[in-house]
N, C-alpha and C positions, 0 to 999 in steps of 0.2 A: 504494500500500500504506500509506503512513503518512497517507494523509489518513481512510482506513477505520478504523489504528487510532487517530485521533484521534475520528473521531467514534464509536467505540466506548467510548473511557474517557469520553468527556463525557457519552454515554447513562448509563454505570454510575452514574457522580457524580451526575446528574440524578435518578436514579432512589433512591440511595443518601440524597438531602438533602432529597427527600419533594417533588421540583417546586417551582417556581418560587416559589407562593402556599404557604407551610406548612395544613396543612387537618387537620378533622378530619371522617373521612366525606364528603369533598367540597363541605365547608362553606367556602367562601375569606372573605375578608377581610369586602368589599362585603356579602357575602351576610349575614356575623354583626352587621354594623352597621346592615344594615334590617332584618334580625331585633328587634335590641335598639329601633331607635327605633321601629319596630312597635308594641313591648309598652308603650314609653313611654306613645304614644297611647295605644291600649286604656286604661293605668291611670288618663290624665286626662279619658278618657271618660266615665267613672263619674260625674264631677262633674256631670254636664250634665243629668241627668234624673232625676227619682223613678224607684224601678225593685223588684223584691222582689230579698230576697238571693242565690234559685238566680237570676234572671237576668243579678246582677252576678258570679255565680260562675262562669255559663255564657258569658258574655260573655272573663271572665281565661283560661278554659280555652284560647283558639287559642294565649295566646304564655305561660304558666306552669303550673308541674306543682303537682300537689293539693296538696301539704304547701304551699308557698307562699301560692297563691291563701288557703286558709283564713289563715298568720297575719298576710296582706293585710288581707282581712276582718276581724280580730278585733279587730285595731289600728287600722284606718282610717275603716270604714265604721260610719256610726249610721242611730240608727230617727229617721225623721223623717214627719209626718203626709201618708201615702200612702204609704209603705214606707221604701227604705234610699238612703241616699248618700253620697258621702266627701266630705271638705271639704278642698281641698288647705291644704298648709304647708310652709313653706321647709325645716322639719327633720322633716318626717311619713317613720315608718320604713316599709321596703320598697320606697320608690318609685322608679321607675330616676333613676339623675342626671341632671342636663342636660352629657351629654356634649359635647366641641365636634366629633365625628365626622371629627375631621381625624390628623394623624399625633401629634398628643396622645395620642387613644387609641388606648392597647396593647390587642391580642390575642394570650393566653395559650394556646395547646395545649396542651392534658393529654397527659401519653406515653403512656397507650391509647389514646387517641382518645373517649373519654367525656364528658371535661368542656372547656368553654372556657371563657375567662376575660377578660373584657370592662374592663381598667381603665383610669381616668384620673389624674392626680393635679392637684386642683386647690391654689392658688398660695394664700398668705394675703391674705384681703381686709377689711382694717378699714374700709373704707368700708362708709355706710349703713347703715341700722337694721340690717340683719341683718351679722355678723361673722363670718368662722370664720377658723382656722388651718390652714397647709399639711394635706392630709390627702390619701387614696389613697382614692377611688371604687369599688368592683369588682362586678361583675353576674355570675354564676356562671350557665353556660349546659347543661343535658344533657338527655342524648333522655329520654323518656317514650311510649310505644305511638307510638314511631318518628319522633317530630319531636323538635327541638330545641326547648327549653323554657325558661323565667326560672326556678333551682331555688333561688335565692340573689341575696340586694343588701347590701354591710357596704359600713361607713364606718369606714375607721381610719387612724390618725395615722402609717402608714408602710406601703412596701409590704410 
C-alpha cells in the first residue's frame, strides 16, 4: 500500500512540475537549441550567393516569422550587381549570436506556453580588435502557422 501511495504522489508532483524537461508545446531543451542554431545557419547562408530578395526572404521563412525576416532585410541585406546579399559583421543587428550551446545557454519558458527565450550572457572581452562589455544575448522564439519561429534577437547590458 504505501509503495502505490508513493508512486502516486511522485506521479502528481511529476505531473504538477510540467516533466522532467520544462517544455513548451513539447518543444525540450535539444530540440530549441537546433532550432536556434538552425536559423543561425540559414542567416549566414545569405552571404554565400547573389540571390533576389523574395528568394532571401523565402529562404529566412523555414526558421523566422514575417515581421522579423523583413527588419532582417532592411538592415542587413544590399543591392549588389546581380541582385541582393548580406555582408556579415561582428555587430550586424538581428543576427543570432554565437551561442556556446552548452549549459551557458539558458532557456526561458513563457507561462503560456507561447514564447521561448533563448539567452546567453556573454563575459567582457577586451581582447582584439573587436571589444564589448559583459552583456545578455537573447533570441525570442514563437509559433507562427504552427512552427516555432526566430520572432526577436536584443543585445542588452543585463538580463
Amino acid at each position: 500500500m504505501s509503495k502505490y501511495l508513493v508512486a502516486c504522489l511522485a506521479s502528481v508532483l511529476l505531473f504538477l512540475s510540467g516533466g522532467l524537461t520544462a517544455s513548451a508545446e513539447g518543444l525540450h531543451r535539444e530540440e530549441v537549441l537546433s532550432l536556434v542554431h538552425d536559423a543561425m545557419e540559414n542567416q549566414g547562408s545569405i552571404s554565400e550567393e547573389v540571390r533576389s530578395k523574395e528568394a532571401i526572404e523565402g529562404q529566412l521563412d523555414k526558421h523566422f516569422t514575417g515581421d522579423f525576416i523583413e527588419k532582417f532585410v532592411q538592415a542587413n541585406v544590399v543591392k549588389v550587381e546581380g541582385g541582393y546579399t548580406a555582408f556579415g559583421s561582428d555587430f550586424a543587428p538581428y543576427y543570432i549570436p554565437f551561442f556556446s550551446y552548452d549549459k551557458n545557454t539558458e532557456i526561458v519558458y513563457g507561462k503560456s506556453g507561447d514564447v521561448i527565450y533563448v539567452q546567453e550572457e556573454f563575459q567582457d572581452n577586451g581582447d582584439g580588435p573587436v571589444s564589448m562589455e559583459k552583456h545578455v544575448e537573447t533570441v525570442t522564439l514563437k509559433k507562427e502557422n504552427g512552427a516555432w519561429k526566430v520572432t526577436d534577437v536584443k543585445y542588452e547590458n543585463r538580463k
